[in-house]
Each structure stands twice: as structure tokens, then as C-alpha cells.
N, C-alpha and C positions, 0 to 999 in steps of 0.2 A: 338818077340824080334828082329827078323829079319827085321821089319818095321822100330820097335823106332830107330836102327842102320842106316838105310836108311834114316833116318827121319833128324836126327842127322847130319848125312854125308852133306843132302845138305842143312842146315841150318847152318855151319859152312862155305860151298863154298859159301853161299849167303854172310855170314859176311866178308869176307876174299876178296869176290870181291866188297863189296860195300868199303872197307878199301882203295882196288888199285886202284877203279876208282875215279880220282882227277880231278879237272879242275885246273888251273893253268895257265892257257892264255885267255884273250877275243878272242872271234870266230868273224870271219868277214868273210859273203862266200855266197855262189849264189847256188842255184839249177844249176844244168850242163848236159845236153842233147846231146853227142856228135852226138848219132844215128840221130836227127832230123836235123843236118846239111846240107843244102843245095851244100855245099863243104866241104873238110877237111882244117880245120883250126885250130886245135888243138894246135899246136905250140904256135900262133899269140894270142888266145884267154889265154892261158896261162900266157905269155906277159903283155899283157894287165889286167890279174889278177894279175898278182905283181906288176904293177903300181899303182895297187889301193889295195894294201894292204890285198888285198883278201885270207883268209887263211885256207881257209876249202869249201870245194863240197859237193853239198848230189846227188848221184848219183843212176840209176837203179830201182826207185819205180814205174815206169810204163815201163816195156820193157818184160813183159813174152814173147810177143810173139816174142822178137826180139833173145830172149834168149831159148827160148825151140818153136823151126819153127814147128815142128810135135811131137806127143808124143814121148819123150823119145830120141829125137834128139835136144841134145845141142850144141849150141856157145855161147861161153863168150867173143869172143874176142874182143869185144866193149867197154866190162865192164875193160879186160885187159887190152887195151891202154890207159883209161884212169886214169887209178890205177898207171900204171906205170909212166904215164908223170907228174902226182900228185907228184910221190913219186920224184921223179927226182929234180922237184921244189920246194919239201918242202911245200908244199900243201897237208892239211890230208883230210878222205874221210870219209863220213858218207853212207854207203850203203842202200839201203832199199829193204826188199821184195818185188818181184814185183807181190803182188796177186790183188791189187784192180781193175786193169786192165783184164782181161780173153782173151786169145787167140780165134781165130775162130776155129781152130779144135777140143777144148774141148768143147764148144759150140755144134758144129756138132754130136760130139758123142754123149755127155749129153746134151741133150736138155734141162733137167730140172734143172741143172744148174742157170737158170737162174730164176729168184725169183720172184714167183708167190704172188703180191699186192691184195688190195681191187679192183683195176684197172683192174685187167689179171695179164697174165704173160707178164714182161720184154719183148723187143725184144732187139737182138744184138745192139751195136755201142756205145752207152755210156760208161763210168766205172761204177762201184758201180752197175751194172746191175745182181750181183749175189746174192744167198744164200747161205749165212756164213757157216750154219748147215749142208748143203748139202753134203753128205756123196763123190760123186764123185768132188766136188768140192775142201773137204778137203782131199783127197787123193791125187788128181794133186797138189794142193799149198805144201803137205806135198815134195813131189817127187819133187819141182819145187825149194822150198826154202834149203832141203839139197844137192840137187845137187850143186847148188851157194855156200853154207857155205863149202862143201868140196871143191869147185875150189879157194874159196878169201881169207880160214880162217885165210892162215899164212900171207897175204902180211901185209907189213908195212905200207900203206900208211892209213891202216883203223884203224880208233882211235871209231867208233860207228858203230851202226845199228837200223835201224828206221823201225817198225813193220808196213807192211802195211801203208796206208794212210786214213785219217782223218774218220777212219773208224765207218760205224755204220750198223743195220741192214736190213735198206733199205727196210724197208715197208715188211718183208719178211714173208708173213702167209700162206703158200701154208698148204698140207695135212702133211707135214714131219713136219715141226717148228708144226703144231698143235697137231701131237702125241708127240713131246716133253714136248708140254704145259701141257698137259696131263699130262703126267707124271711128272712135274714138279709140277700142282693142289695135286695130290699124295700123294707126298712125303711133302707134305708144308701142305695140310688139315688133310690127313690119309683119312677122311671120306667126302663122300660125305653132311652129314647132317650137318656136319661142315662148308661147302663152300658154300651150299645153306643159310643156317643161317650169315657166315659171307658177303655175298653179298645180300640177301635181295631176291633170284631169286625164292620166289613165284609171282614175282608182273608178273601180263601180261603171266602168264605159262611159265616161264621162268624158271624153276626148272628143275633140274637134276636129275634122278631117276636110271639112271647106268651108270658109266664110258663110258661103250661106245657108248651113245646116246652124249658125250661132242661135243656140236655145233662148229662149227668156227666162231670167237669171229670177225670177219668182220662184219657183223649185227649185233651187238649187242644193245643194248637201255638201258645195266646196266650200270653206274657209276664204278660201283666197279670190272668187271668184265674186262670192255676196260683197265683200269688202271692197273690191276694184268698182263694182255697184255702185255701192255705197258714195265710194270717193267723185264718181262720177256725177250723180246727184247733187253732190257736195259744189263739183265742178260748172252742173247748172245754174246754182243760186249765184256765183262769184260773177259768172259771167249775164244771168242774168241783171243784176243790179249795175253791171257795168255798161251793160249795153242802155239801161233808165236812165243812168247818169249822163253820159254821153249823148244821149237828146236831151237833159235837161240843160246842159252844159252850153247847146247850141242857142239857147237865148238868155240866160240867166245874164245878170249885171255879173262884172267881178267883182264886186264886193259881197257878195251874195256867194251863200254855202250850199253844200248840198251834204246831203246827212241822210242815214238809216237807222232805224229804233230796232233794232238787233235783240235779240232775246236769251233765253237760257233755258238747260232744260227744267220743266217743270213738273212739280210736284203737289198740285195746288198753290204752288208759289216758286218761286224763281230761287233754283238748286245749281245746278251745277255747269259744266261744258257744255255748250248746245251741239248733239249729236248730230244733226243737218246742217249745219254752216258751217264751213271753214271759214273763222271770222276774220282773221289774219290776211286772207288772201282777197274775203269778199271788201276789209275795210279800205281796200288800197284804192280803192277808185274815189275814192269819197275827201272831201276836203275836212271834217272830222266825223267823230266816229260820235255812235248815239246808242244808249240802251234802254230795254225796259226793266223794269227792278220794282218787284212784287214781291214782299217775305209777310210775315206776320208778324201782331204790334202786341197790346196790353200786356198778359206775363210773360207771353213768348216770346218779346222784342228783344232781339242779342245786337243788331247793326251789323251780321255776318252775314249776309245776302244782301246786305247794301255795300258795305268792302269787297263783297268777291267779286258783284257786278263791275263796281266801279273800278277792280284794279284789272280785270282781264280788258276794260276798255279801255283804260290810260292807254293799257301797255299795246293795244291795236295800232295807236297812233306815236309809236314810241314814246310814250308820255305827255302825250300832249291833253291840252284841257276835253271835255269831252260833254255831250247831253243827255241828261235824263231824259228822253223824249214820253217816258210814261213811268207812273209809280203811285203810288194810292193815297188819298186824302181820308176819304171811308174805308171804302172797298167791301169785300164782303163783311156781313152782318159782324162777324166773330171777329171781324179786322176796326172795329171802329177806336179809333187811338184813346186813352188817357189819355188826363190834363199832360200839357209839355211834351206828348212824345211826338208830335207832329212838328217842333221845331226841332226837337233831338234829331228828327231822322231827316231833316232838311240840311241842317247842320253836316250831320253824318254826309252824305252825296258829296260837301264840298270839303270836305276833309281827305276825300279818297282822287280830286282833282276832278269835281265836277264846275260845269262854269254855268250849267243850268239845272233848276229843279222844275216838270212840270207834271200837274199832276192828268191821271186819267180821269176823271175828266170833269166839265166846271158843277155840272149838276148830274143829279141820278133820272137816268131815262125812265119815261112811262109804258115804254112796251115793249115787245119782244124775249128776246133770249140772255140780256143783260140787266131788264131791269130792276133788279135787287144788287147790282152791284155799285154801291151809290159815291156821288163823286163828292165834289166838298160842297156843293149845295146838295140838301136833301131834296126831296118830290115838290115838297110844298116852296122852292125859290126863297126860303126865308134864313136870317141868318144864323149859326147855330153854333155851339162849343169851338167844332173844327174851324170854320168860316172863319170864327175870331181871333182864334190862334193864327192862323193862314196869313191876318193884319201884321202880326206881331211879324212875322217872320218877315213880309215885303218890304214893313219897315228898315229892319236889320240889314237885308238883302241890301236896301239902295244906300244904307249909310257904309257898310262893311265893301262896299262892293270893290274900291280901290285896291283895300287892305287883303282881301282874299280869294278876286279871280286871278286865273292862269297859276293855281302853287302848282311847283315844282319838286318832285320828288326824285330824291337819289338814292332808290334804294340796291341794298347789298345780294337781298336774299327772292332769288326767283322761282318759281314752278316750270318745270318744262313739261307741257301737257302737247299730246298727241292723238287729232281727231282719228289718224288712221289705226293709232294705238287702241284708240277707245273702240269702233267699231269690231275691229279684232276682237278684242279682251270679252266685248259685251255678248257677240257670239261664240268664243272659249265655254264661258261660263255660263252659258246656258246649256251647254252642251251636257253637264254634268251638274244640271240642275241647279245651280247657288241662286239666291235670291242677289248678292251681291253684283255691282256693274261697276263701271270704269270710276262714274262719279260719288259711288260709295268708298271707294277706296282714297280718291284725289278729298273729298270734303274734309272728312275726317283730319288728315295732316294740315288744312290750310285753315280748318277752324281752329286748332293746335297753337300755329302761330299767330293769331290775330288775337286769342284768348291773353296769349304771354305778350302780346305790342309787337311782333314782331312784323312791318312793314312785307309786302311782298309784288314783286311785278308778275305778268307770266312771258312766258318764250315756247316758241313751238318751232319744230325743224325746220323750219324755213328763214328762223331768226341767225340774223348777222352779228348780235350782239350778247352772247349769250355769254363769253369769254368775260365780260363785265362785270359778272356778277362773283360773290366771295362762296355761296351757296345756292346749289342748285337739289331741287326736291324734286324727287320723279319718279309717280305714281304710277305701276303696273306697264311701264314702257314695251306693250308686248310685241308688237312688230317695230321695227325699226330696219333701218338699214344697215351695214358693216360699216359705213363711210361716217353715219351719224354717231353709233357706238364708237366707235375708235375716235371721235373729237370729244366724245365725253370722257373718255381714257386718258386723252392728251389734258382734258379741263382739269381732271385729277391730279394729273402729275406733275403740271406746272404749279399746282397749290390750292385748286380749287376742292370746295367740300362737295361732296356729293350724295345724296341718301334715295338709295333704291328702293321699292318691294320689291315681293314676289313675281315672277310672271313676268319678271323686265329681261329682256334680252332674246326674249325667247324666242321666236321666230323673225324672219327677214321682211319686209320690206313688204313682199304678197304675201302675208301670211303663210310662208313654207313655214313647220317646224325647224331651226338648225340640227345639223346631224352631228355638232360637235359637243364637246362637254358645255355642261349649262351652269352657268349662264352666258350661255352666248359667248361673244369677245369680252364681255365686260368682267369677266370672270379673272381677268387679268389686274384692272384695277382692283375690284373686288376681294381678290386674295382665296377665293374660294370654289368650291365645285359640288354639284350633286346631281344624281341619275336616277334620281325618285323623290315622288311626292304623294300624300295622301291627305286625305280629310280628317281633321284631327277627331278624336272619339275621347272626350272627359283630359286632355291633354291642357295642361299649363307650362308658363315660362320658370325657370329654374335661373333666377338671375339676383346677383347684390349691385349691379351697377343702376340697377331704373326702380327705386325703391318706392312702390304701391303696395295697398292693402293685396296680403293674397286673393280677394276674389274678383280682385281685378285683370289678375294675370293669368285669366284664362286666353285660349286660344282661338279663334275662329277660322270657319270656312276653309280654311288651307292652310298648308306647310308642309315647306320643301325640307329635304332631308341633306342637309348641308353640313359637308368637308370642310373643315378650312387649310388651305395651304402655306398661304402667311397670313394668312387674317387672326385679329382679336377674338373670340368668342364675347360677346356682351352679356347672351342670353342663351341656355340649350332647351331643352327639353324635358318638362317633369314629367316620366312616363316610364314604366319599367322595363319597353323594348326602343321609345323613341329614344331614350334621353343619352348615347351617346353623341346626339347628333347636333350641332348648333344650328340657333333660332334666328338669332340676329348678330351679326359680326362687325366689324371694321377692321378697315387692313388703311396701314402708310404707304401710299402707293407715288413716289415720287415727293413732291413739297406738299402732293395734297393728303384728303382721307376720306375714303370712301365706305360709307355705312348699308348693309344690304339689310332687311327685313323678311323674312323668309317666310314666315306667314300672318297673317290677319291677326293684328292685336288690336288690345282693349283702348278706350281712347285715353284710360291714363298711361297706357305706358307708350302710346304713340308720343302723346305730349312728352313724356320724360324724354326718349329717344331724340325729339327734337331739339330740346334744351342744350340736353349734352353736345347735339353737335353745334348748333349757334354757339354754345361758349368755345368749345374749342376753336371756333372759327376767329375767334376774336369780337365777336357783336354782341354778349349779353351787354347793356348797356344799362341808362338811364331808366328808360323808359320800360326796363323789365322788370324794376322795383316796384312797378302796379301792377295788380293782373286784373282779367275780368271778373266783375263788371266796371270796372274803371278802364276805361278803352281810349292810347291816345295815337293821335295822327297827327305827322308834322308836313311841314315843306317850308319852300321860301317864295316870299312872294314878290311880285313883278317889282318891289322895292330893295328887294334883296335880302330882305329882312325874315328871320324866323321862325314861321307861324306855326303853334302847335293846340291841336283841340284837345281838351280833356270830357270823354263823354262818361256820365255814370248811366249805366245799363241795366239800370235796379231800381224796383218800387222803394230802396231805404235809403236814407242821410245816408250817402259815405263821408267818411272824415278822413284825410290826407296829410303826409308834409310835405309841402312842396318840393319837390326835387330838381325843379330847373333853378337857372339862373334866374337874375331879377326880369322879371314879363309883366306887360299890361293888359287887363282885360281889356279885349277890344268890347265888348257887351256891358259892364257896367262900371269901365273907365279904373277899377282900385289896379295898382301897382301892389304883386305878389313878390317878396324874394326868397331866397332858398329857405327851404327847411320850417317856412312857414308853416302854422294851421291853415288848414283848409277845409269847409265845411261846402259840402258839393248835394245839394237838395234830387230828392226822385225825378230820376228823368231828366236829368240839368245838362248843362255844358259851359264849359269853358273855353274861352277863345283869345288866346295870348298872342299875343306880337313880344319878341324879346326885344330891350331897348339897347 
């Protein structure tokens, strides 16, 4: 009884605090470092933040050691003058743990601290060089982060708090995380004869015959066994951050957030699913969700690594508003923006349901391992191109801020992406050499739809709401469960659209191959069957339905050799032994239609493929009559009203008709109605409220 009361108790604080924590103003703000100052300038840099509109700091995510110098010996007073000069200015502060950083003296003690890879163990000087699990690890962050929360808990200046940093578990498989696994196999099989059956580990003597002969899963050659790994790892970050929250929670005000700067994977810049988080599971503890979103700007600026960020983190919080906790002003050398595109891509963020922009960070450091990657003040503190621009935008920020925090988006068309899918698929395909991985395959189809305006959320197996949507897109689904297939059968049949690739259905849950016809259950919807694949060799599509230049309908990396049994044929095979076979099909499976892709095509005829199925879904709309670089994002805002941006994604004048209804620039006040000229300047935007 004593529990369900306990239980009760804080399931009422969570409600009560999610009710007080409100956004109500657009954020505009910089990461702020006063410790790394080469002088004190605190004042000046102050200054020059209200010039430019500047309305929020995230301060303190990397300063343990500036803030606890020997065990048990604190100073905050870094962290207090800048709290205080905040507060002075009316400037709020988003604080952050400082665990992802480790001190040298707990290093020194605990050596093993530091997180033993397939590689060795770590050595000191990086960040992220620890082990999350690490019992002396989480005993210092314990003692490191209440010490902070009882020195800052009551100032005024802090409106959030930001859990560690972009955090994951860092390769971490020493002998501690594998008695975990351990126990974690345990409690998830019961029995051994369970784990060996659901992984397959008679093959090669890889069978388990008592708990405590369990190998370290670094050598491994199972499929299913690296991936249960994997997942687990997965399962440290979720519960690490939940367990930060959960002390942070113990003294925070309720009006005060707690938030994580979550990441993706990267490529030089911020691409795709982030393969080590489960973000879905890790955002649940968090009162919203926060990203970092790093793409590239001058000719290579598209605003599609600022959509994909921003809508896989809407959809975290089922839609709800969300933080840019980091994104670039400079950044690297090759990154430093042309005139305008530094408000374009600020714009952009709240267009995808952002309710803050902040950049990494206020100025470019003078030493270390970062310093050429420069923030929106350069070395010399002075003000420069970006800076000025930076004014323009804070301006906007606090006049527009009514009109455009909190949009709401309803959208029709989702992605269901799957971390266990991806790990799967990514070890598949190496296995057989492809350069391609999970987020090669997912990018492609989601730049497809953002290219044609096509709005999109994401949902991952664990989403309740997936039934919601009119279209569902899902890229390389390669383990899955029966229970999950078969709900995306039933998605089909009631009338939902559905578009597969290759490689989807194909094994269960632990990565078993299925021993049935492939693909899998889905083969059902599908309309279709095949018991062979190869790597194509000079091999094109043979199709009138997805009409591109021939040399774009070549084939890549793979293709299945597919039967159809009711399905459509879209596309077969141009090849003189493949070409009985079909490439790409749709079959009527119930009210809905389900599209399979059978192997790796070119990005015009992925685009095509997409089209056709949007329209037949009923959604080519309005907004399809632009394509990129004319890029538009809508929703409604806390008035009810609207709002739709029109971004151009081009050094040229586009020239437009308008195609909405009669809209008012929120930015330079004219009233546009349909059909109007429109003359849309390099790097512009527009921002309408319909009246």
C-alpha cells in the first residue's frame, strides 16, 4: 500500500509539473563559457547579448573539474557570477550537469572509470571517455550533481536544466557492463535454453551451457547476440539519463525543465538515426526534448538536416514544442554562412516546431581541440557579418514570438524507423561488404519528401500512435517482431498506405533469419514472394510507371528477385536473366496499398515512387505545387491561426504564384492573395499567418 501511495504521490508531482512548465516566449541564446576566457569580459559580452536579442545561456556542461578541483572540494563561484549577471539582464539560464567531462583526480583514483572498448581501455583527455555504469563513476556524478542543485536550486535566473551532454555509451564493454548483460540475458530469457534457441548459438560452438561461462560479446560472429549488445547499451543511456533526471528533479522549482541535447549520427555533420540512443525511450523522462543540429551552409545549405533533426524530436515528445540546445553560428571554417542564411536557418528550426534556437557557442575558443570551430563572435570579441545578422533575427524572435511559439503540426505522413532494425541491417551489410547502412537507405526516401513539401513525423515500435497516420514509410525493417508486422498488415488493410524496401521483414525480433517465405508476414500485405537475392551487375529498372532519364534507373547494392502473387508489377528488371522478375510492386491489400522496393534505387526514381504513393493516398496537395529549393512548413499556432513559412534554398530570385489563400507577412506586414506574383530574394523567407 505504501508503494501504490509513493507511486501515486509522484505521478501527481509529474502531472502538476508538466501543467507549470510552459513556454511562452521564443528562446534565442548561445552556449556561454565564462571560465574559458582569456580576460574578464563578462559585462561587455553581456552587452553585446542584448544587442542582439540574445535571451537565454546554457551554461556549466563541461566544468567538473572547474567546479569540484579535488574530491569533495567545491567552487561555484564561476557558475555564480554568471547566474547573477544573467539575472541582472534579464537573461534566463539553462544549467547543465557537468558529468560528460571527468576530472583528473577521479581518473587518478578510479582508474577504471574510464571505459574499457573492443579497442582497450580509454586513456584520459577527451570527454565521453567514461563508463556510465561505473559504480565509482556514478557515485562522484551523484555527489558532484547534488552538490550544484543544492548551491543554484533557488536562483532566479534558471528557468531549465540539461542532463549531461549528447550523451551515449561509448563503446563501453569492459567486465562490469558484461556482468550487467548478464544479468540483464536473465531476467529477459529466464533460461539459458531460451537464449541459445532464440539466437541460434549452436552454430560454430557458440552455445552457452552456464551463466557463468557468458563470453564478452566483443568477439562475437552472432547476429543476434551483438544486437541484444547493442540494445542493451542502448538500454544504459535510457536509464542513464533517467536516473540524472531523477536527481535533478529532487530539487528543481516546478516551473523549471529538464531537457537533453540528444544528437544524430554524424557525418561531419548531423545525418541520420543516432545508432546509440534509443531516443523515444531515453526522451520519456525528460519534460521536453532537446537536439543538436549541425548540417552545412553556403552552396550546400538544403534546411534537410535541420527538418530531419527537428521532426524526429517533435515526434519524441509527440509533437510537442522542442530545443535546439546546439547548432552553429560559424562553425567550421567551410561552414561560415552567406548574407541571410543565418536567419533562413533560424527560421527553418521554428518552422519544424522549434521553440528555441541556440547557437554552439557565443565566441570561438582560444585553445585546445575546438579552437577553429568558431561560434558567432570570432577570436578577436568584435562584431562581425554573422553577429549582425544574429541582431536581425533576436529582433524578429521577440516581435514574432506570440505568433510562432508552440506550432502545431498534424501531420498525415510518418517514418517508422527502428534502432533494433538499424543495428541489425548495419551488421547484415557489412557482412557482405556494402558500403551502404540503415541511414543510407532511411535518408534518401525522407529527403525525397521534404524535397516535394511533403511534411513528415517519425514512430518507432514502441509508438501508440502509429494507426494515425494516412502513410507510413519503412526503410529496411529488418528485424522486427510477428506481433509488429502483423499490425502493420492490419495498418494496410484498414486503408493505410505503406511503402517498404528491401531487407524488410526479414528476420524476427533477435535477429533469427525467418524460415518462411520472404518477406516475412508482410508478404501478405505485400502480395508478393522471393527466395533469392543478388547484387545487381550493370542491372537497370524496366518500368513506364516512374518516368526518369534512363541513367538514372540504374540499380544499386541489392535486389531481391521477386514473385508477385497479387501484387502490381511497377518496375522489373532490365537484364537478360533477371528481367522476369519484379523490382518494385504494389498490391491492394484490404482499403489500403502497400508498395515493396526490392532493391536500392536511384534518388529519382525513389522520389517518383514516393509521389505516386502520396497521391494515391490522397495528400498531393497545395503545397506540392513548389518543389525544392522552395521549401514550405506549416502548422497552427497557439492562436489557432495558420502559419505557414516559405523558405527559398537557393543563391537565385525564385519568382512564385502564390498558391495559398489571402496571408500576411508576419516579417514585412504586405498582405499576399492567391495567385499573386511573388518575388522571393537568395536565402529569403517568408512567414505567413492566414487571416
Amino acid at each position: 500500500m505504501k508503494k501504490i501511495a509513493t507511486l501515486l504521490l509522484s505521478l501527481l508531482s509529474m502531472i502538476a509539473t508538466a501543467q507549470q512548465i510552459k513556454m511562452d516566449k521564443l528562446l534565442y541564446g548561445v552556449a556561454y563559457y565564462d571560465e574559458y576566457m582569456p580576460y574578464d569580459r563578462l559585462d561587455k559580452d553581456i552587452a553585446m547579448m542584448k544587442a542582439t536579442g540574445i535571451n537565454v545561456v546554457r551554461i556549466a556542461e563541461s566544468t567538473w573539474g572547474t567546479m569540484e578541483t579535488q574530491e569533495g572540494v567545491f567552487d561555484f563561484s564561476h557558475i555564480d557570477r554568471v547566474l547573477d549577471a544573467m539575472h541582472k539582464a534579464h537573461i534566463k539560464v539553462i544549467v547543465g550537469t557537468p558529468t560528460y567531462a571527468i576530472p583528473t583526480w577521479l581518473v587518478k583514483k578510479y582508474p577504471d572509470i574510464l571505459a574499457i572498448t573492443k579497442l582497450g581501455q580509454n586513456q584520459y583527455g577527451a570527454r565521453q571517455n567514461m563508463d556510465i555504469a561505473n559504480i565509482h563513476f556514478r557515485e562522484a556524478a551523484e555527489r558532484m550533481i547534488r552538490k550544484m542543485m543544492e548551491h543554484i536550486k533557488n536562483h532566479p535566473a534558471i528557468i531549465g536544466y540539461q542532463v549531461d551532454n549528447e550523451t551515449k555509451a561509448y563503446n563501453t564493454a569492459g567486465p562490469n557492463v558484461q556482468k550487467l548483460f548478464v544479468a540483464y540475458c536473465q531476467q529477459k530469457f529466464k533460461t539459458l535454453d531460451a537464449l541459445n534457441k532464440a539466437f541460434g548459438l549452436d552454430y560454430w560452438s557458440n552455445r552457452i551451457n552456464t551463466w557463468d561461462d557468458f563470453p564478452s560479446t566483443i568477439g562475437t560472429i552472432n547476429a543476434s547476440l551483438a544486437a541484444e549488445f547493442a540494445k542493451f547499451q542502448r538500454k544504459l543511456v535510457t536509464d542513464y539519463l533517467a536516473w540524472q533526471t531523477a536527481l535533478v528533479n529532487e530539487y528543481k522549482r516546478p516551473e523549471q525543465f529538464v531537457t537533453q541535447n540528444f544528437d544524430l549520427e554524424w557525418r561531419g555533420f548531423s545525418y541520420g538515426i543516432q545508432p546509440d540512443v534509443d531516443h523515444f525511450a531515453s526522451s520519456k523522462a525528460l519534460d521536453i526534448a532537446g537536439i543538436d543540429i549541425y548540417h552545412p551552409t553556403q552552396d550546400a545549405l538544403t534546411g534537410i538536416e535541420i527538418a530531419f533533426g527537428g521532426d524526429i524530436t517533435r515526434s519524441m515528445k509527440a509533437g510537442k514544442g522542442y530545443l535546439v540546445l546546439e547548432t552553429e553560428a560559424q562553425g567550421f571554417p567551410q561552414w561560415v554562412p552567406y548574407p541571410n542564411q543565418l536567419r533562413l536557418q533560424a527560421f527553418s528550426h521554428l518552422a519544424s516546431g522549434a521553440n528555441m534556437v541556440e547557437y554552439w557557442h557565443w565566441y570561438s575558443i582560444h585553445n585546445a581541440i575546438e579552437t577553429y570551430w568558431k561560434g558567432l563572435l570570432s577570436h578577436d570579441f568584435e562584431p562581425n557579418p554573422t553577429y549582425l545578422e544574429a541582431q536581425t533575427i533576436g529582433r524578429d524572435f521577440e516581435k514574432l514570438s506570440p505568433k510562432l511559439i508552440n506550432l502545431k503540426k498534424q501531420n498525415k505522413v510518418a517514418f517508422l524507423f527502428s534502432n533494433e532494425a538499424l543495428t541489425a541491417f548495419n551488421a547484415f551489410s557489412f557482412g557482405w561488404g556494402a558500403k551502404e547502412n540503415y541511414n543510407d537507405i532511411l535518408r534518401p526516401m525522407y529527403d525525397a519528401l521534404y524535397k516535394m513539401n511533403v511534411e513528415v513525423d517519425f514512430v518507432d515500435p514502441s509508438s501508440t500512435n502509429i494507426e494515425q497516420y494516412k502513410v507510413l514509410v519503412v526503410p529496411v525493417l529488418y528485424a522486427a517482431s510477428n506481433q509488429l508486422l502483423e499490425r502493420l498488415n492490419l495498418f494496410v488493410k484498414n486503408g493505410g498506405h505503406i511503402v517498404y524496401t528491401f531487407k524488410s521483414g526479414f528476420s524476427d525480433e533477435n535477429v533469427k533469419v525467418r524460415s518462411s517465405i520472404q518477406p516475412g508476414i508482410i508478404n501478405e500485405a505485400c502480395g508478393i514472394q522471393y527466395s533469392q537475392f543478388t547484387i545487381p551487375q550493370q542491372v537497370s529498372l524496366n518500368t513506364t510507371t516512374y518516368q526518369v532519364p534512363n541513367d538514372q534507373k540504374q540499380v544499386n547494392t541489392w535486389m531481391e528477385l521477386i514473385t508477385p502473387t497479387t501484387a502490381q508489377v511497377m518496375a522489373s528488371y532490365n537484364h537478360p536473366v533477371w528481367g522476369k522478375y519484379a523490382a518494385i510492386t504494389q498490391n491492394q491489400y484490404g482499403k489500403g496499398l502497400a508498395t515493396y522496393i526490392g532493391c536500392m534505387t536511384s534518388r529519382a526514381i525513389t522520389e517518383k515512387i514516393l509521389e505516386d504513393v502520396i497521391t494515391k493516398a490522397g495528400l498531393w496537395g497545395i503545397e506540392q505545387s513548389l518543389h525544392f529549393p522552395l521549401i514550405i512548413k506549416s502548422g497552427q499556432n497557439q492562436e489557432g491561426k495558420t502559419v505557414r513559412y516559405i523558405f527559398n534554398y537557393s543563391g537565385e530570385k525564385q519568382n512564385i504564384k502564390f498558391p495559398f489563400n489571402k496571408a500576411k507577412d508576419l516579417l514585412s506586414g504586405k498582405v499576399l492573395i492567391k495567385n499573386q506574383g511573388v518575388e522571393l530574394e537568395a536565402w529569403h523567407s517568408l512567414i505567413l499567418e492566414e487571416e
